[in-house]
C-alpha positions in Angstrom: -2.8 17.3 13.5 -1.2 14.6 11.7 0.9 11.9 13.3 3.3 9.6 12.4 5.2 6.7 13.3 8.4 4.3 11.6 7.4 0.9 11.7 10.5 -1.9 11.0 10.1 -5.5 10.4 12.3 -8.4 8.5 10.9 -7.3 5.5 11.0 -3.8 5.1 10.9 -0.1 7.1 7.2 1.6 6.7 6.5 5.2 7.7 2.5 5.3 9.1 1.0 8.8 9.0 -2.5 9.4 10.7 -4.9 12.5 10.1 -8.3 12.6 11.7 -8.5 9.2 12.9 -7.8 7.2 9.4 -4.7 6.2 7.7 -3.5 8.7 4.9 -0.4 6.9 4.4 1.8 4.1 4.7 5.0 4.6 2.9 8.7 2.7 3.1 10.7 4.4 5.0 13.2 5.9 2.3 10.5 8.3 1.7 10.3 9.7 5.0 12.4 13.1 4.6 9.8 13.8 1.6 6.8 14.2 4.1 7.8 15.6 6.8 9.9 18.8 5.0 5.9 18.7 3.7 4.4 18.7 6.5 4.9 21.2 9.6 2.5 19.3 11.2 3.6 16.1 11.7 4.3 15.2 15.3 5.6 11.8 16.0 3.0 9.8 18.3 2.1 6.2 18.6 -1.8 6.1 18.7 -4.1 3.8 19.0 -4.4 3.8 15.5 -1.3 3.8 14.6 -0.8 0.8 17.6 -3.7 -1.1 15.9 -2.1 -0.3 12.3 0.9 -1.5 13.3 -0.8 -4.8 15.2 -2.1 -5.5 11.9 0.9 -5.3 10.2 2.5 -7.7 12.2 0.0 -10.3 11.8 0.7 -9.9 8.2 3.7 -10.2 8.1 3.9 -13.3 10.3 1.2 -15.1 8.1 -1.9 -14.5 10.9 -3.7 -12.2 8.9 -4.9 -11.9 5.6 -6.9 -8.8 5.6 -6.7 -5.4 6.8 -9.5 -3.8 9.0 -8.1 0.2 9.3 -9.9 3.0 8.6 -8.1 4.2 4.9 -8.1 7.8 3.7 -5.8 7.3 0.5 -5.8 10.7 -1.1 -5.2 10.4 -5.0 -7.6 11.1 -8.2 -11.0 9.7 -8.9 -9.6 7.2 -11.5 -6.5 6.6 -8.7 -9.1 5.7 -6.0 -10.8 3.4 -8.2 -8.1 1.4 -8.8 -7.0 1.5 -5.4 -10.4 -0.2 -4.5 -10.2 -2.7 -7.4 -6.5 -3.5 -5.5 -8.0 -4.1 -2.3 -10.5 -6.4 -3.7 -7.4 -8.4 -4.9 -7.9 -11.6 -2.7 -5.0 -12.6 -0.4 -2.6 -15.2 -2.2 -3.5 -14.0 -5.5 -2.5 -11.8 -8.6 -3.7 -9.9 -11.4 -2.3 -8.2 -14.1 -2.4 -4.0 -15.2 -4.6 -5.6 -17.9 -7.0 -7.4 -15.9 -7.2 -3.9 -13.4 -7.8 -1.9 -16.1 -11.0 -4.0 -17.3 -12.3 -4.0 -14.0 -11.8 -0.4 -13.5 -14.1 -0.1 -16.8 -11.2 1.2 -18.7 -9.9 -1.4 -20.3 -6.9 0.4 -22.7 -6.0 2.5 -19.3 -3.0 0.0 -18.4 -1.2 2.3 -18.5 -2.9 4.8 -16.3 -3.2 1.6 -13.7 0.4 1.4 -13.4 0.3 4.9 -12.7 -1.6 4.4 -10.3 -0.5 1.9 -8.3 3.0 3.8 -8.2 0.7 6.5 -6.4 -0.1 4.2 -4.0 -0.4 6.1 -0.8 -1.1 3.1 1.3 1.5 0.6 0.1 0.9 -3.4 1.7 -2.0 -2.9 3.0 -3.6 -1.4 -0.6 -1.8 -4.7 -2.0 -0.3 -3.1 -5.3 2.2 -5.2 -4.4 -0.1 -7.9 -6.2 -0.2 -6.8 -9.6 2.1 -8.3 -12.0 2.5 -7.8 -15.6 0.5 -9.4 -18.3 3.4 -12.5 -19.2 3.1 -13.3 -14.9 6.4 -11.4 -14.5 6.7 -9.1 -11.9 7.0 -5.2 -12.9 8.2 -2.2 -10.8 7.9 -2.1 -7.1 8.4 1.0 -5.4 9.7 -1.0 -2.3 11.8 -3.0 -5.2 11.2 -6.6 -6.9 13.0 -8.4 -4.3 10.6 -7.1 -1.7 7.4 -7.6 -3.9 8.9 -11.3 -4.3 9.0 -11.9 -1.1 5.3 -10.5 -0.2 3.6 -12.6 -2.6 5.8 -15.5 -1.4 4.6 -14.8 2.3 1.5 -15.0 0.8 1.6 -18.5 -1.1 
């Protein structure tokens, strides 16, 4: 059975969905409709783990807490899952570029491919794509939008 639960804040609406004990996704809210016509079996429920998701959550977004501790089950491709890893190992406060992910993924022409990737995200926030900015320092496409990414790395300054 998979669960889920809308989580709101200042900063933006996430929808949490828990299978088997780990996190499969954490999506903004616009995306909601998507899953559950997916998904027949989806039943909303606030779990403990979706309690101590969204206890996390909260920290971060009130500046207490700069790392997550949640058991993750982001389901994407090899080469997606690998760059998902390099993003968690993005340190709190800090950026990198599609470039710089792509060398560290051991592919370093697969820019690209990174961007790709993080718009796959399944596991947005606490998977920090919202970290990665384009090569020049701007910041690129969001799928929460640029204001929104703006305003996380700001928290996070």
């Amino acid at each position: 059975m998979k669960y889920y639960y809308n989580y709101s804040n200042k900063f933006c609406n996430l929808f949490i969905i828990e299978e088997n004990n780990t996190i499969h996704n954490v999506r903004f809210k616009f995306e909601e409709k998507l899953f559950i016509k997916k998904s027949t079996e989806l039943k909303k429920l606030q779990t403990p783990l979706i309690k101590e998701t969204i206890k996390q959550l909260d920290e971060y977004f009130s500046g207490k807490r700069k790392t997550f501790d949640l058991p993750l089950n982001a389901q994407g491709t090899e080469f997606q899952k690998k760059v998902w890893q390099v993003l968690k190992a993005i340190p709190y406060g800090q950026t990198c570029s599609y470039e710089q992910i792509a060398i560290k993924t051991g592919n370093p022409k697969a820019c690209r491919a990174v961007g790709l990737s993080n718009n796959k995200n399944p596991i947005v926030i606490i998977i920090p794509c919202h970290r990665v900015i384009g090569k020049n320092g701007k910041l690129t496409g969001y799928a929460g939008g640029l204001e929104l990414k703006q305003k996380l790395l700001d928290l996070e300054k």
